[in-house]
N, C-alpha and C positions, 0 to 999 in steps of 0.2 A: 240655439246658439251657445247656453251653458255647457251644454255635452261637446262641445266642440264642433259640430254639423250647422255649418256657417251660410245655410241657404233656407233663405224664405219666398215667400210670394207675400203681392202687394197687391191688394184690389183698388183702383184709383177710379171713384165716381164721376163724370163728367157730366154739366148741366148742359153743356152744344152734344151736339150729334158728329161723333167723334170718324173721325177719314185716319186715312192710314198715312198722311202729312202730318196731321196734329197730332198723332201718334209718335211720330219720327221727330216731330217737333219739341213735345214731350219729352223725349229718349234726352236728346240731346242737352236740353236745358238740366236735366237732370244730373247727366256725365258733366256738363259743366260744372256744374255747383260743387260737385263731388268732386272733381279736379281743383278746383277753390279753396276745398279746403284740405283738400291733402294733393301736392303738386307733387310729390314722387310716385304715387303709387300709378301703376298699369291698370284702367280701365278698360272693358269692352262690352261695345254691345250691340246686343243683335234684336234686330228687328223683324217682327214676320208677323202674319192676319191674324194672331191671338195675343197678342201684346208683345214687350219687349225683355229682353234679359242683360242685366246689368252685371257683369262678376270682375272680380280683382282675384289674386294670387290666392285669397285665402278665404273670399269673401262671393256669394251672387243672391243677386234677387229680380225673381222673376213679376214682373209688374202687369198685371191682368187690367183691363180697361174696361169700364163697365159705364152707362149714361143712366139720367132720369125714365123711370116705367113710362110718363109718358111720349117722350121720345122715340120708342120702339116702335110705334104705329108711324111714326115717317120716317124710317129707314127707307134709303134706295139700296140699290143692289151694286148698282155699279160706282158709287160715291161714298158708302159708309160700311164700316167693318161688319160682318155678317153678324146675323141675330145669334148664330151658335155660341160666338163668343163670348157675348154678352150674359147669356143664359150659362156660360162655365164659370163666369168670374160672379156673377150670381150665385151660383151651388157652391164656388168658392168659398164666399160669405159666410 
């Protein structure tokens, strides 16, 4: 962000077994907060099965979602974000 290149990623650990609600849930409370403290700027974001992306005019960070190791052994398939993405925001790390 010194150099000017105003985009990070964020690995965000989660101790529940994260769905694509609390995901979006996440997003939001997040753009909130961030609308809170700066009430002019343009927020967006976008939500999809590997986390979410936050960016303004000058600014984005893309937020990776990642749970506790022993968590992974109860994922469902049809209820919790898949194991790939967990294992990206993992090699993220």
């Amino acid at each position: 962000m010194t150099t000017g290149h105003n985009v990070a990623d964020l690995v965000v650990t989660l101790k529940i077994l994260p769905t694509l609600e609390a995901l979006a849930a996440l997003g939001e409370k997040v753009v909130e907060s961030l609308r809170a403290q700066h009430p002019s700027e343009v927020l967006t974001m976008l939500n999809d099965e590997t986390g979410l992306e936050i960016s303004s005019s000058d600014a984005a960070v893309k937020i990776l979602i990642m749970t506790v190791p022993p968590n992974l052994r109860k994922l469902g398939p049809e209820l919790h974000l898949d194991i790939k993405v967990f294992q990206s925001a993992l090699a993220a790390i």
